[in-house]
Each structure stands twice: as structure tokens, then as C-alpha cells.
N, C-alpha and C positions, 0 to 999 in steps of 0.2 A: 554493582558488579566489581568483582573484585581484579585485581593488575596479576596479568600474567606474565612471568618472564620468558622470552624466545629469544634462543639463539638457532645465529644462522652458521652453519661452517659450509664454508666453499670456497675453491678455487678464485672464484669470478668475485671481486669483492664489489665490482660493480653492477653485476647482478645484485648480489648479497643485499646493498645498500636499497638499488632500486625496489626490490622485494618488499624489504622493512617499512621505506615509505608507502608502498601500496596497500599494507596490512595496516598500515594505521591510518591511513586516508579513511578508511573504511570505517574501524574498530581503534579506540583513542585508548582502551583498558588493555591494551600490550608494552611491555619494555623491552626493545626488540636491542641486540648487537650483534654483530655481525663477526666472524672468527676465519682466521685463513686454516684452509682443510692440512696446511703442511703443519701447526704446531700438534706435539704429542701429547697434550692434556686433555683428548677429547671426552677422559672420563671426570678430570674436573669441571669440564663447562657443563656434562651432563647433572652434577649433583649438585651446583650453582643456580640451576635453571632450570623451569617447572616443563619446558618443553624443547626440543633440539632440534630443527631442521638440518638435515643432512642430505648434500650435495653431493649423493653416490651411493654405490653398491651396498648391497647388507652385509660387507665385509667387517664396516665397523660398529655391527653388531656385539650386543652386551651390557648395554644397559636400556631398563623398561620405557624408559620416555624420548626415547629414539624416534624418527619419523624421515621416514628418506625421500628424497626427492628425485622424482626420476624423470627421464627427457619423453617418455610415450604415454600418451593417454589408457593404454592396452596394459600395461604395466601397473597399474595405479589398483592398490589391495587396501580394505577396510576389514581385515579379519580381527572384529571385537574379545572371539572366543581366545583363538591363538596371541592376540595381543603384535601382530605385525602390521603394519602400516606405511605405504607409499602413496603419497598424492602425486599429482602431475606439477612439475616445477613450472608449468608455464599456465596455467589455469588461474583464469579470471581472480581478483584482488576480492571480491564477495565468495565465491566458490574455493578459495584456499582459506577462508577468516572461518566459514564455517564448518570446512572439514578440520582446522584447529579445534573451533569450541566441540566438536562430536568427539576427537580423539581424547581432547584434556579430560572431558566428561568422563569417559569409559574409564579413561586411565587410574582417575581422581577418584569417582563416584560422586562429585561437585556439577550442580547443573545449576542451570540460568535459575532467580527465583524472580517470581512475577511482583512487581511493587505497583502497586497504582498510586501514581500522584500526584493525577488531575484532573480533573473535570475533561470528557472529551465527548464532542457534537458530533452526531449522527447527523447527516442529511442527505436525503433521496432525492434523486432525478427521476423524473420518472416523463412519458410523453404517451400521448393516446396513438398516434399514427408515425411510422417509420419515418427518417428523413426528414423530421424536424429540427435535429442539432444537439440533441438530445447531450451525447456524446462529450459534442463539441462544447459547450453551455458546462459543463461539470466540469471536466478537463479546464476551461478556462478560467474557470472561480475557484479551480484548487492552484491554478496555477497564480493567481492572483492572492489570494492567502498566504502559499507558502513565498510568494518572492514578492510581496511587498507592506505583508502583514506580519512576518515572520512563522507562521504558523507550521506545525509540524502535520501534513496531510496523507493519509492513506488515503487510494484511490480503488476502490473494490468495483469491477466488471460483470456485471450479470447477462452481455450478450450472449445469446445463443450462439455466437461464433467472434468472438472479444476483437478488438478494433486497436488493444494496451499494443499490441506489441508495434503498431506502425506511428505510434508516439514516444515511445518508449525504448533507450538504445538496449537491446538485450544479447549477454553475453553466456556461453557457453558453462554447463554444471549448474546453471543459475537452477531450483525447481519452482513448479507451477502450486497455485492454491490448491488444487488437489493430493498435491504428496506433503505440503504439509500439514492439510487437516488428515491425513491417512497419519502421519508424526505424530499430529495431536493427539489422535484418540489414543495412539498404543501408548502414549507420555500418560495418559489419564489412566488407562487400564493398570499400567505398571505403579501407579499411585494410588489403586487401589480405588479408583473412585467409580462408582455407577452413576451417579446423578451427574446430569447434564449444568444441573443447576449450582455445585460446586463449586467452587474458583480454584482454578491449576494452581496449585505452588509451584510448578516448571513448565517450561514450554520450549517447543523446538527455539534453536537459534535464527531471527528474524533471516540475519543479513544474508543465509542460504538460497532465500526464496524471491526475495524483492529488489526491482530495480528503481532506478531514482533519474528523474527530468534531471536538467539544468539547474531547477533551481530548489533540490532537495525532496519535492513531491516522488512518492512511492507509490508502487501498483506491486501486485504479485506479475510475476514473469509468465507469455501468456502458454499457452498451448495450442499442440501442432492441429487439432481437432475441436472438438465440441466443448466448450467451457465448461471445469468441471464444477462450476458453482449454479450451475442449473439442475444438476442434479441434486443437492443438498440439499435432506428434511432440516425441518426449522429447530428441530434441536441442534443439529449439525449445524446450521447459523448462525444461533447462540453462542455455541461454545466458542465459532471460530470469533465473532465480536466478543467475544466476553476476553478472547487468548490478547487481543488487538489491542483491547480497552486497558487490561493489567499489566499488559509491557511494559507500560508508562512513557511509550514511545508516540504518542499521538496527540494533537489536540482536537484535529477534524477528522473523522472517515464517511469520505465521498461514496455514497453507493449508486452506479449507475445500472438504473431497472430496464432502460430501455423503452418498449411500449407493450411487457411482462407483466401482466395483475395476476399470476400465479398465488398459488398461499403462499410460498416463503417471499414474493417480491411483498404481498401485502402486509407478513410480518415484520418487514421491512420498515415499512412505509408506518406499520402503529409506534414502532420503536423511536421512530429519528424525529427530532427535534422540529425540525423544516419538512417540507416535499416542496420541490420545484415542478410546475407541469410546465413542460415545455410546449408550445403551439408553434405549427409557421403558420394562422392565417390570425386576424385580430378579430375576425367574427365567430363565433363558436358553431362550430358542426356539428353533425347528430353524433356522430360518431364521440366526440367530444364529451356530450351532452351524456351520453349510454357511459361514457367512462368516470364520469362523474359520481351518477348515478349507483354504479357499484362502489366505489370509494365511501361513499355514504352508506350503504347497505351494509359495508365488511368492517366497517370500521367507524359509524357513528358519523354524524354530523359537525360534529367537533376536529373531525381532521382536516376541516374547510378554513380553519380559524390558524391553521399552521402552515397552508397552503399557497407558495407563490408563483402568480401565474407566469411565465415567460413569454412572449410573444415575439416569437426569432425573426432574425431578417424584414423589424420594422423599419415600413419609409418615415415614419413620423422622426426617429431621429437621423436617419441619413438626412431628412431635408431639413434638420436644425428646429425642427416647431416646438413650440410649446408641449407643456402636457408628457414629457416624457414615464413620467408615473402617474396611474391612474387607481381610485379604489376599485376597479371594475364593477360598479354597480349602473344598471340602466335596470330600463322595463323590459326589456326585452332577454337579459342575461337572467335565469332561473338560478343559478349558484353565484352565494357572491364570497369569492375566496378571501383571504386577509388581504393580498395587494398584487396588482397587476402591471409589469413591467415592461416594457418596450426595449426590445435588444436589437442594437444597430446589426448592418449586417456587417459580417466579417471581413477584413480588407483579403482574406485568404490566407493560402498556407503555403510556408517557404522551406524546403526540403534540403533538410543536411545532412548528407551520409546516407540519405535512403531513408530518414526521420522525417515525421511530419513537423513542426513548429508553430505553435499557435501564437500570432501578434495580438499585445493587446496594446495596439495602437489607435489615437484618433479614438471618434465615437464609439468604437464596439469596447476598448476598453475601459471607457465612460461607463459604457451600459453594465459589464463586466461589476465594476467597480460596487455599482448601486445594486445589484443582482447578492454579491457576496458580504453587504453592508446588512441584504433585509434576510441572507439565509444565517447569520450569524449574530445580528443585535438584538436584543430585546424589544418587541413593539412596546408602542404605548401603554396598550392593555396589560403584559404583561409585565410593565415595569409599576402600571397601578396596583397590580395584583399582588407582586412583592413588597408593595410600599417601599418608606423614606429609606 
């Protein structure tokens, strides 16, 4: 991506400053300075600089990459046609970075171009019965990836009523995955392309849409309703992982299904790398057994062989024993997955600001640990199969 330059002109140079740092906290492709509103060369800093934030009225109006800053959210215009433009000066440091890259965009006819440049893991959560952890288990191994693996983690939500935002500190302007795959498709239309199957040369600007943990992991921002990634056909899936993939912005995307075996969860599930099934009991249920059962049906027998089993809230490692990893094979188990897991139970969750906060302390981060080791390394078999 290419370096933008922005100036700020305002009164308040300490706003002015604080502003700059917030825009590049976010977005590192700005060279931000900052100009007091009293000198009279506001038409030299405008043709010095590819964009001009301005600290007041449209008086000083006249030249085209002008963008003013006003104190009411009610005040705030994106008229692309007429070419005017106010953001809200106090709006969120991701909600001003991405009404920058939409104005410079319009302004320019320069847009984001998609590079892919690197290898990035798909893996499903998935669980057969509600209130196994399901949730909890994905959230914890992305959170493990990205803060101590370095990994760069999208976290994708498939509940029927998303659970992201009571993890997730979520700020105002921020939008949900539904307005940006509604972005995407008119970014695809407007490129002329009908096939699903394509790869975007552009795509909306990420940092509009997605918030970020503590320790760099990202989720799209949730919604006040019904999740709108439950309603997405599998094409509309595709494209929004394919938009994810070519950003070059990821090395993992977490998809959590829930206890969903819909077709788009299942398309889900043939794409990713891993499936974790999540259990809370270590004896397998009929229920269990039936969800298996389709898993095989929809998608071959071969999805058993990328399958790791979770077993949440086991006593086997709260009481220290032996055996924390098992193949899961007996007489009595009909499916035998690639490898079955024993997940301590959670020491709980400690609440900041009205945030959940997952510990991964003591044995759950143990467990945690060896969880995110077998959804991300190669097995044996697979390292035979690629050979030396």
C-alpha cells in the first residue's frame, strides 16, 4: 500500500497531535503533520499533501482534497457525487482511518489492491450440543496464536445471535460483516466481475469493519440482531474468505459454527484445514454419534482424519493424571477421529470495562496450548505424506 500524506490544520495542536497518533496506531501507511489553523498557506499545505483534515467551517473551502472536521455526529456528509466531505472529529481511530481510505479513494480513483502473501489456515470449531465451550475453545486458541505465537488471527462468528461483541471492546462507526460483504459484492459488480470464483483486485478497507483483542486477534464488529453470516449462500462465503485470504492480512481464520451443520457451516468445515468438535462429556452421546454420522455422509470419511476431538471441562487434567492426550480409539467408540484432547476446565472469566477476558492460566492454558499445537502442525501422517 502506498504512504499517504495528511495534514491536520487546527487550533488545538494537541488534539491535532493526539489525532495523528491515533490514525497511525491503527494504519502505519500515513504521514501525518499537524498545521496551526492561524497560518495563511492553507492552500500550500493543501497541494503538499494528498489529504487535509480541517478543524472548521467550510469557509475554507477551495480546494478538492479538503475534508472538514466537525464537532456533531448529525453534521458528518460523504457526498461522493458533489465531492464534500465532513467526518465526525471525535469518531473512533478505525472509523476516521476508514472514512480517510473511502474519501482518498473517491477522490484519487486509487483503491486498496489485494496481494496475497501467504499461506493462511482455515479452522472450524464446531460442537454437536449447546454449552459445550464451543465459543470459549476457538476464542482461546486464537487468542493463544496470536499472543504467544505471533500469529495474525481472524475470528469469524457463525452464532445465530454472535457472543463477539462481549469479548470484543467495540467502538462506534465501527461496521458489522454484513455491510461489508454488501461493499464487497458492489466493489466486485463495479469490477465488472460475475464469477464468484474471480479474485477481487480491490476490496473494502479492512480496518472499517473489525475490532481487535488485547493482543492483536480481530473479529468483525457484532450486530444489534441476528448474525448476518447466517444468512450467507456459500458463494457469498467464498468470496467473503477468498476477500480475507487476499488481503495478505492473516495467517489463521477461526470459524466458529457453533452446533450449525447447515450447508454453508458444512462448506465450512470441507474448506478448513482442521475441525475441532467440541464435547463436554468424554463419553460419546447418541446425539454425538448422529452428528458424526452426518459429517461422514456430507462430506466423506476423510473429514475424520482432520478432526480433533475437544473434551471440555475434563477432570482428567484438573486432577493432574496421566493420559492427557488420547487417540480416541476403544471398542466401544464407532469414529476414530485423528486425536482426542482433554481440556482443563477454565479457571473463569475476569471482566474489564464490561469485557469478557479469557485466562490462559495453570492447566486450561496447558490444555489451550496442546489444542492450538494439533489445530495448526502437521500430524505425522501428513508430514509422511509430504516427505523429507
Amino acid at each position: 500500500m502506498e504512504t499517504i500524506s495528511v495534514a491536520i490544520i487546527t487550533d488545538d495542536r494537541e488534539y491535532g497531535r493526539a489525532l495523528s497518533l491515533s490514525i497511525l496506531s491503527v494504519c502505519k501507511n500515513f504521514m501525518m503533520d499537524v498545521f496551526c489553523k492561524s497560518r495563511e498557506d492553507c492552500g500550500a499545505i493543501c497541494d503538499s499533501h494528498d489529504l487535509v483534515l480541517y478543524d472548521g467551517s467550510d469557509e475554507a473551502a477551495g480546494k478538492s482534497n479538503l475534508v472538514f472536521l466537525t464537532e456533531k455526529p448529525s453534521m458528518v456528509i460523504n457526498d461522493f457525487s458533489q465531492k464534500k466531505y465532513r467526518i465526525y472529529k471525535y469518531a473512533s481511530a478505525q472509523s476516521a482511518v476508514s472514512s480517510i481510505f473511502r474519501i482518498y479513494s473517491a477522490m484519487t480513483g486509487r483503491r486498496m489492491v489485494n496481494v496475497r502473501s501467504r499461506e493462511v489456515k482455515l479452522l472450524v470449531f464446531s460442537s454437536w450440543s449447546g454449552g459445550a465451550g464451543c465459543s470459549t475453545l476457538a476464542l482461546a486458541t486464537g487468542q493463544e496464536l496470536s499472543r504467544f505465537r505471533g500469529k495474525k488471527v481472524m475470528y469469524l462468528s457463525f452464532e445465530e445471535l454472535e457472543s463477539t461483541g462481549d469479548y470484543f471492546e467495540s467502538f462506534g462507526g465501527v461496521r458489522d460483516a454484513g455491510r461489508y460483504l454488501y461493499h464487497l459484492l458492489k466493489e466486485k459488480e463495479s469490477q465488472g466481475q460475475t464469477s464468484v470464483m474471480e479474485p477481487l483486485r480491490c476490496s473494502p478497507f479492512l480496518e472499517g469493519y473489525v475490532l481487535k483483542d488485547d493482543f492483536g486477534m480481530e473479529t468483525f464488529a457484532p450486530t444489534r440482531g441476528r448474525n448476518p453470516l447466517k444468512d450467507v449462500t456459500t458463494e457469498e462465503l467464498y468470496l467473503l474468505l477468498s476477500s480475507l485470504i487476499d488481503s495478505g492480512r492473516y495467517d489463521v481464520i477461526l470459524m466458529d459454527l457453533g452446533n450449525c451443520l447447515s450447508k454453508v457451516s458444512l462448506s465450512c468445515i470441507e474448506m478448513a484445514e482442521r475441525l475441532c468438535v467440541v464435547t463436554a462429556g468424554e463419553k460419546e452421546d447418541s446425539r454425538e454419534i448422529r452428528y458424526f454420522q452426518h459429517l461422514i455422509y456430507s462430506c466423506g470419511e476423510s473429514v475424520l482424519e482432520k478432526t480433533v476431538r475437544a473434551v471440555n471441562m475434563s477432570p482428567l487434567r484438573e486432577s493432574g493424571a496421566e493420559g492427557d492426550s488420547a487417540a480416541g480409539e476403544s471398542a466401544e467408540d464407532p469414529f476414530v477421529c485423528g486425536e482426542t484432547l482433554f481440556i482443563a476446565k477454565s479457571p473463569g472469566f475476569c471482566m474489564e470495562s464490561g469485557i469478557r477476558k479469557i485466562s490462559l492460566e495453570g492447566a486450561f492454558g496447558e490444555s489451550i496450548n496442546r489444542l492450538a499445537k494439533s489445530m495448526t502442525e502437521p500430524t505425522d501422517a501428513e508430514q509422511t505424506k509430504e516427505g523429507p
